[in-house]
Structure formats: C-alpha cells, structure tokens
Rosetta silent file (secondary structure, phi, psi, omega in degrees, C-alpha in Angstrom):
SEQUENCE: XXXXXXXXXXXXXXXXXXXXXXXXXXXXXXXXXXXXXXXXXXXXXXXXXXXXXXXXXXXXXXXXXXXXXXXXXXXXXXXXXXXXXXXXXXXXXXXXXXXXXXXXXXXXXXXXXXXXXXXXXXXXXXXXXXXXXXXXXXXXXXXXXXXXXXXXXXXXXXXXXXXXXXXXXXXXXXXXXXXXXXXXXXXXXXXXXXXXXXXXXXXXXXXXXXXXXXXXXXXXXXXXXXXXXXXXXXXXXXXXXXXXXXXXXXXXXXXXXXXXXXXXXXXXXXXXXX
SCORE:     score description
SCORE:     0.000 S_00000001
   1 L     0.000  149.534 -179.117   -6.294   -9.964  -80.635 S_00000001
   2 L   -73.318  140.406 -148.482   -5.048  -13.165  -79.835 S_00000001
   3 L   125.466  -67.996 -166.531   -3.522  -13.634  -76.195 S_00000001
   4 L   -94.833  128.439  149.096   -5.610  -10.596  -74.386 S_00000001
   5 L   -71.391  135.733 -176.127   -8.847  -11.696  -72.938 S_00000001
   6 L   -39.530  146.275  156.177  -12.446  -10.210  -74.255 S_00000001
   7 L   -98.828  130.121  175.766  -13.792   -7.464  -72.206 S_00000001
   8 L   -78.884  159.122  165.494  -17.271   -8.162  -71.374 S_00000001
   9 L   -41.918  107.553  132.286  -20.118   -5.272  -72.031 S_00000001
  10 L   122.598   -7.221 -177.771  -19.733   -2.301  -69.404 S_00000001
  11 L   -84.153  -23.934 -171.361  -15.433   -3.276  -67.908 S_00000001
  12 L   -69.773  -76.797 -152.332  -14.139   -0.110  -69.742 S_00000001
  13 L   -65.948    9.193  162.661  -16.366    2.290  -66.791 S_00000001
  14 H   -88.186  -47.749  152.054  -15.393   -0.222  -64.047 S_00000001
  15 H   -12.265  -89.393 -165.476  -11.516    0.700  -63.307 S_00000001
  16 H   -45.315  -51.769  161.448  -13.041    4.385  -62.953 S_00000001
  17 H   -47.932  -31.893 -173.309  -15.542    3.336  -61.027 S_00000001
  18 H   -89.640   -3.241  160.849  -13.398    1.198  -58.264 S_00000001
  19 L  -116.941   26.286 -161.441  -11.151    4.499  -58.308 S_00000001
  20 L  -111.198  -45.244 -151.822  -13.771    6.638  -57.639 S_00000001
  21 L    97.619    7.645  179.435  -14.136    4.798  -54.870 S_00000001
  22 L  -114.952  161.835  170.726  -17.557    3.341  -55.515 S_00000001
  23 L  -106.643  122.314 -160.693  -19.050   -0.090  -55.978 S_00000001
  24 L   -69.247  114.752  148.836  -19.550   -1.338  -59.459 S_00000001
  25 L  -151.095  175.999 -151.660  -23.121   -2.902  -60.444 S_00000001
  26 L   -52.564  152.261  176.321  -24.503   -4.654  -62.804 S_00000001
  27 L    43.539   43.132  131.433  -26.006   -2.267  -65.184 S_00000001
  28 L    94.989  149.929  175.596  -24.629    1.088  -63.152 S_00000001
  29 L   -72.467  171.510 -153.620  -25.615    2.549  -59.872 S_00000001
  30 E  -136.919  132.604  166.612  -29.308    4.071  -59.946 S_00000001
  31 E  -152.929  165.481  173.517  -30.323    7.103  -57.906 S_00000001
  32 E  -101.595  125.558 -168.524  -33.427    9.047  -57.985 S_00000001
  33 E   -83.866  126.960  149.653  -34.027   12.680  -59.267 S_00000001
  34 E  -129.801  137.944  165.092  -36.439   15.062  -57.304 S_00000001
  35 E  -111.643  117.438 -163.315  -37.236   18.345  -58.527 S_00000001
  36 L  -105.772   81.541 -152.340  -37.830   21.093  -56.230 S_00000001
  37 L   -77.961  127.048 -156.897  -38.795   24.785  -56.954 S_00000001
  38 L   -83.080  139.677 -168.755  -36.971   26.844  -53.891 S_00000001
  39 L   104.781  -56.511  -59.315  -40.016   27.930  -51.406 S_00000001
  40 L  -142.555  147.832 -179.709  -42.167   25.268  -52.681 S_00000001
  41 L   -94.701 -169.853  161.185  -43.252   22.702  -49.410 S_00000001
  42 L   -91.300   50.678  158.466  -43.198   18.973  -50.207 S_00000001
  43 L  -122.648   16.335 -176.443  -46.365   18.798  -51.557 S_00000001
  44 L  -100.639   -6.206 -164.812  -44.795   21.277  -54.893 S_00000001
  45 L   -69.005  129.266 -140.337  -42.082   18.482  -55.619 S_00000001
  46 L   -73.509  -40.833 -161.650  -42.243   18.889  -59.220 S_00000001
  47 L   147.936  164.839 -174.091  -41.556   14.778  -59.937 S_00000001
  48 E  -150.132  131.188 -161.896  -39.260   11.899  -59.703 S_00000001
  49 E  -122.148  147.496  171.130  -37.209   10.677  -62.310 S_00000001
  50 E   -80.699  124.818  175.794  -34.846    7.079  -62.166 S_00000001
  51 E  -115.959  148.126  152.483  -31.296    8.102  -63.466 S_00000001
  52 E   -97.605  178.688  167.934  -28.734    4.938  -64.396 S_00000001
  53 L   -79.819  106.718 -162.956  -24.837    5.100  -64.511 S_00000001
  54 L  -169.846  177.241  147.045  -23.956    5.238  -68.131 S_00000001
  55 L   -68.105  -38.926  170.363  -23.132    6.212  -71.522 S_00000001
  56 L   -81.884   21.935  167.116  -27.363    7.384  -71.424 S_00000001
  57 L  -152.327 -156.895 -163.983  -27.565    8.503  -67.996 S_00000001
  58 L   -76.787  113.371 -163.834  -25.813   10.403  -65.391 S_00000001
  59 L   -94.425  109.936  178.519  -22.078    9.720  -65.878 S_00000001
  60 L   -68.126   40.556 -173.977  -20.190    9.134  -62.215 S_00000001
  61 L  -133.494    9.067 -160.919  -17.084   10.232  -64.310 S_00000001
  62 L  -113.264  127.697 -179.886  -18.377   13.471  -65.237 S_00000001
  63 E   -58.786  163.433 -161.197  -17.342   16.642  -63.307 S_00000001
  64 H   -84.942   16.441 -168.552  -21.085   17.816  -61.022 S_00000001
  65 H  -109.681  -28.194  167.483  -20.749   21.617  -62.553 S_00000001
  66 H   -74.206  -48.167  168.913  -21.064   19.346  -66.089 S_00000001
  67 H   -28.339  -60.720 -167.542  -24.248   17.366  -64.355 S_00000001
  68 H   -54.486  -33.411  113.983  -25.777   20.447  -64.031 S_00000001
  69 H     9.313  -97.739 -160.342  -26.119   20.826  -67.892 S_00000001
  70 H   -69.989  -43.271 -175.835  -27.362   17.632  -68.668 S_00000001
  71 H   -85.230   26.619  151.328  -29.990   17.532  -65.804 S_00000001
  72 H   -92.817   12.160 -170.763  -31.413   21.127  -66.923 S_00000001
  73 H  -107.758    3.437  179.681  -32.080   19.430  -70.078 S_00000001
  74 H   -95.678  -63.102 -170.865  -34.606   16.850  -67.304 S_00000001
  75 L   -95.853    1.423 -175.420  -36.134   19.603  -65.268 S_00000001
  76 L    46.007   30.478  145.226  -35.565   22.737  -67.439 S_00000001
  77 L   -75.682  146.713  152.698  -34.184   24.792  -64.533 S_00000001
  78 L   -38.447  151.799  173.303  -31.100   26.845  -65.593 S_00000001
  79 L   -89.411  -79.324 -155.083  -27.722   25.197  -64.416 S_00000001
  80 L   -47.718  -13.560  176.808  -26.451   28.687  -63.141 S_00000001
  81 L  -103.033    1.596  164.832  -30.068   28.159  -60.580 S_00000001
  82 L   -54.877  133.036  175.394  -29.301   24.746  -59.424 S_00000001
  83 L  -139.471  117.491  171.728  -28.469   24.172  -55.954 S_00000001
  84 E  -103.601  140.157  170.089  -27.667   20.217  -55.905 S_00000001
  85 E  -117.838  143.591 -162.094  -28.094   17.759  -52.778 S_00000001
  86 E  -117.241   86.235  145.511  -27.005   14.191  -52.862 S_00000001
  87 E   -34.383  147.360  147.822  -29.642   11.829  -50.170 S_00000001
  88 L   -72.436 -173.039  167.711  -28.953    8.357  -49.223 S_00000001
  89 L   -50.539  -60.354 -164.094  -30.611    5.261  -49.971 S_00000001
  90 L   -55.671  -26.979 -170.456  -32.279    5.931  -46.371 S_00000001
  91 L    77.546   17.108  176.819  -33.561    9.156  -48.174 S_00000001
  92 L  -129.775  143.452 -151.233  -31.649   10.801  -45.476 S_00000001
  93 E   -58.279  130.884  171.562  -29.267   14.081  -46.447 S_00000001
  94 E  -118.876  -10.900  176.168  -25.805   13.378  -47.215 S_00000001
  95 E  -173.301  155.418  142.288  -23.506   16.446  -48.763 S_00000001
  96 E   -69.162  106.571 -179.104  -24.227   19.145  -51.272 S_00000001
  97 L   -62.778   66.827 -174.391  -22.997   18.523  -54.752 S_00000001
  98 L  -106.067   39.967 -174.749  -21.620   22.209  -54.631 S_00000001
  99 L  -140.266  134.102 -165.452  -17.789   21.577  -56.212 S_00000001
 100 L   -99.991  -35.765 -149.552  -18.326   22.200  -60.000 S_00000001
 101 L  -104.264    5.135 -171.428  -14.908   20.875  -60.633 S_00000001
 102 L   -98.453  146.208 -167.942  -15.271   17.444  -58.509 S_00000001
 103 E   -84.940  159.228 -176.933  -16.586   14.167  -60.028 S_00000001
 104 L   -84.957  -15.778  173.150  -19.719   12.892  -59.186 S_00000001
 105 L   -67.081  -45.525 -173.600  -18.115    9.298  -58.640 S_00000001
 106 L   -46.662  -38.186  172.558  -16.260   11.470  -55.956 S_00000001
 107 L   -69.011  169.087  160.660  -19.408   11.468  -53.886 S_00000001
 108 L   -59.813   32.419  179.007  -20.874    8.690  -51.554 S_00000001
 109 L   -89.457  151.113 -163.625  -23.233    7.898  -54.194 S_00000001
 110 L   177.356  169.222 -160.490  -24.865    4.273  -54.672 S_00000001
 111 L   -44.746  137.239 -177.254  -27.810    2.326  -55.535 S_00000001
 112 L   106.149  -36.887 -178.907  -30.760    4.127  -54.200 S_00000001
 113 E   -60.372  150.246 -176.293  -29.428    7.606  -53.830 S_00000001
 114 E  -137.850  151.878 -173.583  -31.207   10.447  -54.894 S_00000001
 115 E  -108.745  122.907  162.410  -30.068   14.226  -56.276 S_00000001
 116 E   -58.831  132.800  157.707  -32.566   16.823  -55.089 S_00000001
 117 E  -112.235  161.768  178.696  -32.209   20.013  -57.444 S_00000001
 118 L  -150.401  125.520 -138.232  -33.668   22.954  -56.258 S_00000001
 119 L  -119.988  152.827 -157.151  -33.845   25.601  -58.562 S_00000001
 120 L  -104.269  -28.789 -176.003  -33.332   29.104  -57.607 S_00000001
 121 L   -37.417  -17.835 -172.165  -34.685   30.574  -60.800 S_00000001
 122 L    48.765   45.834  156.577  -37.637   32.126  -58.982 S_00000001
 123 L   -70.792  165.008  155.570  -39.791   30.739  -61.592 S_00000001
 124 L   -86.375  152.136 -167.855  -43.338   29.621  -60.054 S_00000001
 125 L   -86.818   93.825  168.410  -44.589   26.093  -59.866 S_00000001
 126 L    88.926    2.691 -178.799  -47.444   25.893  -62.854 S_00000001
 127 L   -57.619  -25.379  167.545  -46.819   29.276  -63.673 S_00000001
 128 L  -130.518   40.763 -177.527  -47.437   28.833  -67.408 S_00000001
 129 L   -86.864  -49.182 -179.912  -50.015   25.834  -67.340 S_00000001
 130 L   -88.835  147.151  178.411  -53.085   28.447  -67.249 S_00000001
 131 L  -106.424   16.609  178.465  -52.694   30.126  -70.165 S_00000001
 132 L   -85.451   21.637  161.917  -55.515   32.411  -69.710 S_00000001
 133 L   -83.124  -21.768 -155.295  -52.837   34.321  -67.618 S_00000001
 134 L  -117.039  143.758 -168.556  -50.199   35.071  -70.295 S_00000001
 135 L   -51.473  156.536  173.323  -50.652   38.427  -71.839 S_00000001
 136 L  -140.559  111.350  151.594  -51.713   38.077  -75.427 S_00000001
 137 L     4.836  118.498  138.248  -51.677   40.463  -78.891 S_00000001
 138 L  -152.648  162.271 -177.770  -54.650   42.123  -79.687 S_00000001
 139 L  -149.659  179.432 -161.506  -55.127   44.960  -82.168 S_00000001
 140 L  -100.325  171.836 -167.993  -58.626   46.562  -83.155 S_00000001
 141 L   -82.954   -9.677 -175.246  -60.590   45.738  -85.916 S_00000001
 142 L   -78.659  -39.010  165.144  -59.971   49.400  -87.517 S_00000001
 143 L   -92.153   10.128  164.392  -56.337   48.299  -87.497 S_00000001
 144 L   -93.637    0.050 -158.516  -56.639   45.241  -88.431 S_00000001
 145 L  -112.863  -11.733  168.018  -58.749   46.131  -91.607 S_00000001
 146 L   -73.323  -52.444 -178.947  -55.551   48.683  -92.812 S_00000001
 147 L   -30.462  132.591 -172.439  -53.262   45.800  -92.783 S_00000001
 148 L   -99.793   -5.425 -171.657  -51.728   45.032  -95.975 S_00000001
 149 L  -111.423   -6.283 -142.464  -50.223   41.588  -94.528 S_00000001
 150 L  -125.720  158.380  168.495  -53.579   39.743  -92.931 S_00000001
 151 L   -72.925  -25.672  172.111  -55.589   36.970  -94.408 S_00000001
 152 H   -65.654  -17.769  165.556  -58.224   38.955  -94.468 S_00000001
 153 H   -68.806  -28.792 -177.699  -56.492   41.235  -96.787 S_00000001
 154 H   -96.812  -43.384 -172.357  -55.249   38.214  -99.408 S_00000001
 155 H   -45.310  -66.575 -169.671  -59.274   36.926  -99.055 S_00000001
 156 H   -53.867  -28.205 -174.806  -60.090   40.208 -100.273 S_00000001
 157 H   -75.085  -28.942  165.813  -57.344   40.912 -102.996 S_00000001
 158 H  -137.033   56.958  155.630  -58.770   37.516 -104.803 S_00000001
 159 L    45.357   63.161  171.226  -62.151   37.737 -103.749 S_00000001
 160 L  -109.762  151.667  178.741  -61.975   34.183 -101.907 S_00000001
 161 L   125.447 -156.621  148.790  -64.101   33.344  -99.357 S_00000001
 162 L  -111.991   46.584  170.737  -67.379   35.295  -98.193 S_00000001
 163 L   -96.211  -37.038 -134.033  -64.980   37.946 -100.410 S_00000001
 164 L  -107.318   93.424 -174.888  -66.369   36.031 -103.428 S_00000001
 165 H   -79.021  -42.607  175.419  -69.664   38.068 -103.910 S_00000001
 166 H   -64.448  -34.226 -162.687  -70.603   35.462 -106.968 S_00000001
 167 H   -72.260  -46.409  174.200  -69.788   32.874 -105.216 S_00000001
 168 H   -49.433  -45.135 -179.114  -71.781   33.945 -102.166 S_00000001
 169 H   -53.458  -47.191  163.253  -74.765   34.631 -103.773 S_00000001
 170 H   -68.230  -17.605  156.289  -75.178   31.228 -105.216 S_00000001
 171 H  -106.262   25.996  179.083  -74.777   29.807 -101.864 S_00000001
 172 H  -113.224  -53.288  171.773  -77.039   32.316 -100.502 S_00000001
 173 H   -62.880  -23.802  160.066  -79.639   30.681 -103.197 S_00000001
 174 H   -82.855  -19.627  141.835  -78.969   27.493 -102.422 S_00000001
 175 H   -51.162  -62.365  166.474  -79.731   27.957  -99.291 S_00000001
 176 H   -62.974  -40.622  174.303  -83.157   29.541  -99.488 S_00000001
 177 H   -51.611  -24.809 -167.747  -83.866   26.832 -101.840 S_00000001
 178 H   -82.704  -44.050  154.804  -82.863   24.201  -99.125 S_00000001
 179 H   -23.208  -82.410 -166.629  -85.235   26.184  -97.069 S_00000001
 180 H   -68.060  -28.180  167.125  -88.246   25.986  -98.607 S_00000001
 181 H   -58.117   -5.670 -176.888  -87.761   22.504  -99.401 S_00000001
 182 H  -126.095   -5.824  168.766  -87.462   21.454  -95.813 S_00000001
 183 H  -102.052    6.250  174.306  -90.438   23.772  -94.725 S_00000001
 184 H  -128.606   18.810  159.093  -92.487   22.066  -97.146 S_00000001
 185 H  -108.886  -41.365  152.326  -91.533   18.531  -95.915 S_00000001
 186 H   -28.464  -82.750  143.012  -91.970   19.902  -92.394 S_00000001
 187 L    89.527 -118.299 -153.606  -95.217   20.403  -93.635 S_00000001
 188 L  -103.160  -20.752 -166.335  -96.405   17.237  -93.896 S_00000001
 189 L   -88.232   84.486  157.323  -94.944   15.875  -90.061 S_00000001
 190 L   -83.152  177.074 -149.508  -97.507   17.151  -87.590 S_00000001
 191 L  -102.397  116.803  128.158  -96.756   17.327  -83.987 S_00000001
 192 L   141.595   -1.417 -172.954  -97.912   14.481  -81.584 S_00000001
 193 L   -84.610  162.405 -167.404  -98.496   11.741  -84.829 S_00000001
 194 E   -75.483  142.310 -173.129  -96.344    8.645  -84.593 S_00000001
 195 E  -131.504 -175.339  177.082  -92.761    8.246  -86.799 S_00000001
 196 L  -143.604  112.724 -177.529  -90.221    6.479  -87.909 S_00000001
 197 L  -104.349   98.059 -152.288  -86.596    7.746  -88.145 S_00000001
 198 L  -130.076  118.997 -158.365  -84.381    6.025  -90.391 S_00000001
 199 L  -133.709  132.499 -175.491  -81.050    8.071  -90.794 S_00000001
 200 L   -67.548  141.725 -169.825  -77.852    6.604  -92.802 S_00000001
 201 L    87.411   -9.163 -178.378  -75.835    4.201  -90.816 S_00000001
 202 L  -134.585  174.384 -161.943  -78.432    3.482  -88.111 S_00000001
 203 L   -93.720  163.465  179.355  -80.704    0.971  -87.284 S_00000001
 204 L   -85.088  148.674 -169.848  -84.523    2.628  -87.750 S_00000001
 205 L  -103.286 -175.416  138.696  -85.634    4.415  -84.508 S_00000001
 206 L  -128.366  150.222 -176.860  -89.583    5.278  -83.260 S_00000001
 207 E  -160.794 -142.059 -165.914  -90.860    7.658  -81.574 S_00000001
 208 E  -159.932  123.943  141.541  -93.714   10.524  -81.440 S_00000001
 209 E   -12.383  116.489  160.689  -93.313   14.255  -83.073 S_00000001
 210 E  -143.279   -6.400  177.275  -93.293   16.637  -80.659 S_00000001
 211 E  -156.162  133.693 -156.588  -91.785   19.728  -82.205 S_00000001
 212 E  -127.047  127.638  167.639  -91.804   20.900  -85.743 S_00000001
 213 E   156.573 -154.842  168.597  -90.277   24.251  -86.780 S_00000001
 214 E   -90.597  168.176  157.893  -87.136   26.499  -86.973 S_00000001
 215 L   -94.643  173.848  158.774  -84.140   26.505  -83.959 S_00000001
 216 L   -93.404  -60.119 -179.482  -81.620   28.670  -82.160 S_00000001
 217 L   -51.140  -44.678 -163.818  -78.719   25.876  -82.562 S_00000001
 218 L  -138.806  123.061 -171.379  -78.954   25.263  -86.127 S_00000001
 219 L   -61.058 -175.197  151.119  -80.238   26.871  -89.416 S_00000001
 220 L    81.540  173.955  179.878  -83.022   25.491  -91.301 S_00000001
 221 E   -77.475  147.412 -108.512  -85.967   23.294  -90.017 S_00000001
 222 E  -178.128  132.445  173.006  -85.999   20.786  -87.256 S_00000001
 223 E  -149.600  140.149  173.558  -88.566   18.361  -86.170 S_00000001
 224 E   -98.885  136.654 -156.990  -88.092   16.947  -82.431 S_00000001
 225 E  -145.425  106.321  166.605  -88.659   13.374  -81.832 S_00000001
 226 E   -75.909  148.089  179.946  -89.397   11.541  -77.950 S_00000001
 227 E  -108.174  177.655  169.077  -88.038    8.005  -79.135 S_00000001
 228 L  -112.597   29.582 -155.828  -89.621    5.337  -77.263 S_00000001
 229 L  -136.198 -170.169  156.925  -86.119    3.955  -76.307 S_00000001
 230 L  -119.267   81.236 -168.410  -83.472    6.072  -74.861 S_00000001
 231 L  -103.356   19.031 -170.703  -81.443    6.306  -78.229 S_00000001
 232 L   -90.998 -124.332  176.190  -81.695   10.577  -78.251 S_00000001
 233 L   179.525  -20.740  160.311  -79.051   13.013  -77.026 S_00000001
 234 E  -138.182 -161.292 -171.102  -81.257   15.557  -74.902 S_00000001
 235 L  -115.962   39.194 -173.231  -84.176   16.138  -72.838 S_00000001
 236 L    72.428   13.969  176.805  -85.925   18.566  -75.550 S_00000001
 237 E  -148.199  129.684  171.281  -83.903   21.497  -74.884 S_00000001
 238 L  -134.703  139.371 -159.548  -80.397   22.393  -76.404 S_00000001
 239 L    54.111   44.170  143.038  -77.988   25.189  -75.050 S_00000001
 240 L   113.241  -11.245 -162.247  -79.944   26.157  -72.450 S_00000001
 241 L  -113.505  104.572 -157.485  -83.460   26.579  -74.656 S_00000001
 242 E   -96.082  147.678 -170.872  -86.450   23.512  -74.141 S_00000001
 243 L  -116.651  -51.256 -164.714  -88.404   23.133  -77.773 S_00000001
 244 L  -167.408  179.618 -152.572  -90.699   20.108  -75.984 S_00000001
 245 L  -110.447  155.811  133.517  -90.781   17.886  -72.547 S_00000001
 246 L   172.601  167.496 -151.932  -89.461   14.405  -72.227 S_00000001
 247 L   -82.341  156.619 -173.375  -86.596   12.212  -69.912 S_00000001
 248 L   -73.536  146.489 -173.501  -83.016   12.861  -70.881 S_00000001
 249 L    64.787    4.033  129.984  -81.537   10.588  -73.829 S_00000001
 250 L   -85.190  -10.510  176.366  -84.976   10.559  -75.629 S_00000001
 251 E   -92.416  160.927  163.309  -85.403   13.619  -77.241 S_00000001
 252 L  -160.943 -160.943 -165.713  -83.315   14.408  -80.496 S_00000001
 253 E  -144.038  117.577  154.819  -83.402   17.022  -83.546 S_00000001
 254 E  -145.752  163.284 -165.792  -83.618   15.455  -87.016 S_00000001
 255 L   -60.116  144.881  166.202  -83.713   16.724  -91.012 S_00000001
 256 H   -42.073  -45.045 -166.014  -87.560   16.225  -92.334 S_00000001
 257 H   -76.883   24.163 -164.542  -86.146   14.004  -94.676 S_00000001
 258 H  -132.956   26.369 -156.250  -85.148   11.550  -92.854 S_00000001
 259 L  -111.484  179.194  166.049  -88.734   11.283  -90.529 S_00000001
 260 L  -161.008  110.043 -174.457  -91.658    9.033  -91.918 S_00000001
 261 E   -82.818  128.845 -177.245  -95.052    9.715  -90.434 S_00000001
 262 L   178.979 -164.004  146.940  -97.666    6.654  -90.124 S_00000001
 263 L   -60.939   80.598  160.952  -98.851    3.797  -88.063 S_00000001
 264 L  -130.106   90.716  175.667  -95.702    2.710  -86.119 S_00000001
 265 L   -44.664  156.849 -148.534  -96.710    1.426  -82.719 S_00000001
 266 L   -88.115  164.801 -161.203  -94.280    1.610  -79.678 S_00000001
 267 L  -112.799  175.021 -158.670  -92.835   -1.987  -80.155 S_00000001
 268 L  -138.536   80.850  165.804  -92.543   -4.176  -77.101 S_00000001
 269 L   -33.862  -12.029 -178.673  -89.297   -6.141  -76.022 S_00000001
 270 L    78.282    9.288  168.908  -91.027   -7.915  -73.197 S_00000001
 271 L   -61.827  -33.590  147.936  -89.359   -6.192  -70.341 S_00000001
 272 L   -44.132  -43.679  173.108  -91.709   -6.450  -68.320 S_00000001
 273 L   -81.732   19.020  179.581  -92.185   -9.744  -68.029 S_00000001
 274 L   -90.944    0.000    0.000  -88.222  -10.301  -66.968 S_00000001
C-alpha cells in the first residue's frame, strides 16, 4: 500500500525476536544438535546436526515441550524420553530446556549454541544395525508345503516353474544336448597346446590350456587357460578348489567355443628392453 514502507525478507520474526530478548541475525541464530543415548560416554554421541532460526528450522517462538516433537522427527527418540540441555557457544553448559510451556527464544540462546538431547528411551546405540540379531519367522518345510497361501502353492496350482513337468523336461534336454556338444568341442582342446581366446566384447587373449573337463562352480565343461598377460580372474582354483597352477590374475575358466587351438606364440611387448 502506498505510504507504509516494504518489509524486507525475514522483519515479521524480528519484533519477536528483540522481545524474546535475543539478538536478531541475518538469516536466524544457528545452534548445533548433539544426540546422546543416556549411559552412552562421548565416544556414543550419535551425530551433529546444524539447526537455523526459521520457518524450516527450530522456531525461537515455539514453546520447548513443542521442540521436542519436531526434533524427534531428527533423532527419532520419543519426545516423552527427551531430557533437553541448552550449551553455549563456548560449548560450556548453560540451563536445561525442562519448561514445556516456555519459549525457546526465552532461553540464552545465540549463534553457536548447541541443544544436547539425551534420550531416556533405554533404546541401545546400534541396536538394530546387525540384523543377524533380530528374531526372524521360520516355519518347517512340512508346514510350509500345507499352505494354501505360499508361492509355492500358486507355482504348483498352474504348474509354473520347475512345477511345469513339460516344460522341465525340454530344458532338461536341452541341456544334455548342450552337454554333449561342449564335451565334444572339449575334445578337440588338449591340455598344455597353445590358444587363442576370443570372447564377445574383448580384445583376443593368449595363453596355454591347462585344464580341460567338468567343475564344482559351474555346470557343463570348462577349459582353464594361464594367459600370458595378467588379464584372468584367479590363480587356477575357484571357491576354495585348484583345477591347475599359475600366478593370480592369469588363470580363467572359458566355454570351448570360444578357445582356438594352434600356433599362437607368447607375443612380446618389449618390456624388457625398457
């Protein structure tokens, strides 16, 4: 309106503040948050959080029994298990925020200050990070095979799945087919002659055979390859079980059909001579 001077951003909360009794700055006083779990030493404090003065932060206009509220929605203690203390700047103690009905502007508070909470709840500190601690369900497999409610129970009612006896069967045949087809490409690779490994997506590797046969890790047939670079992923042995010798990050496991047996000499970069 014409007349009245503009209000700049942030003069409606200054009156309340200068009747509070505190001193207004720019962009609201600042205090610091610690969260404390009661027993807990200082080496348990929980974290430290920045709070402004604000419509978004910790309102000095707000009674401290309402505070308690809004900062259980920061440290997720209960507000009835709060016990708050208001520090200086100095970090050294200045009152308990223990009057539910008193404003928090009412305190000594200013830039720097910080509200300790210390929660009462007699939760524990990390108590439900491992979770191989918190009790879990279990039921047996004789009662889980009655259920009328389980997936295993919908698999069966429309034979999806390894429920799906045609279906299985034809992947049971395609399987043995993939078998013999990779034992009769096996084969042809014997162990200690020189290769070539040329696998989609990679540049071609060399190396030397050194193991031809079935695994433990994987179904189907396998041929182990020393590279002559260290382009592999083990040292001839996977999960605990060695198939052939050779230095770690040269050995690897690959499909026959991707090996090529011949005259490929180990090629020679000239490192030596650097």
């Amino acid at each position: 309106m014409e007349g009245l001077p503009q209000r700049r951003k942030g003069a409606r909360n200054e009156p309340r503040l200068q009747r509070l009794g505190t001193r207004p700055q720019r962009g609201g006083a600042r205090w610091n948050l610690r969260f404390q779990r009661m027993g807990a030493g200082p080496g348990k404090i929980r974290g430290c959080r920045e709070l402004r003065a604000g419509p978004n932060g910790v309102g000095l206009g707000i009674p401290s029994g309402s505070q308690r509220c809004k900062l259980q929605l920061v440290v997720g203690s209960p507000a009835s298990c709060m016990e708050l203390e208001l520090y200086g700047p100095d970090d050294k103690f200045c009152c308990k925020l223990d009057q539910d009905d008193a404003l928090l502007g009412s305190y000594p508070v200013d830039d720097g200050c910080r509200i300790h909470v210390i929660d009462h709840s007699g939760a524990r500190l990390g108590e439900y990070e491992d979770i191989s601690k918190v009790e879990k369900y279990e039921i047996s497999q004789e009662a889980y095979e009655q259920r009328q409610d389980s997936i295993r129970s919908f698999l069966k009612r429309n034979k999806l799945g390894r429920f799906n006896e045609e279906e299985r069967a034809q992947q049971e045949a395609e399987n043995s087919q993939r078998l013999i087809e990779e034992e009769a490409q096996a084969s042809t690779i014997p162990v200690g002659s020189r290769c070539e490994v040329r696998t989609p997506g990679q540049p071609p590797r060399r190396g030397t055979v050194m193991y031809v046969g079935l695994t433990d890790f994987k179904p189907g047939y396998w041929i182990g390859i020393r590279y002559d670079e260290p382009l592999g992923k083990n040292d001839g042995s996977v999960n605990g079980k060695r198939y052939f010798e050779c230095q770690a990050k040269y050995g690897a496991f690959v499909k026959p059909s991707v090996v090529t047996v011949g005259d490929f000499p180990e090629e020679d970069y000239g490192l030596d001579e650097m």
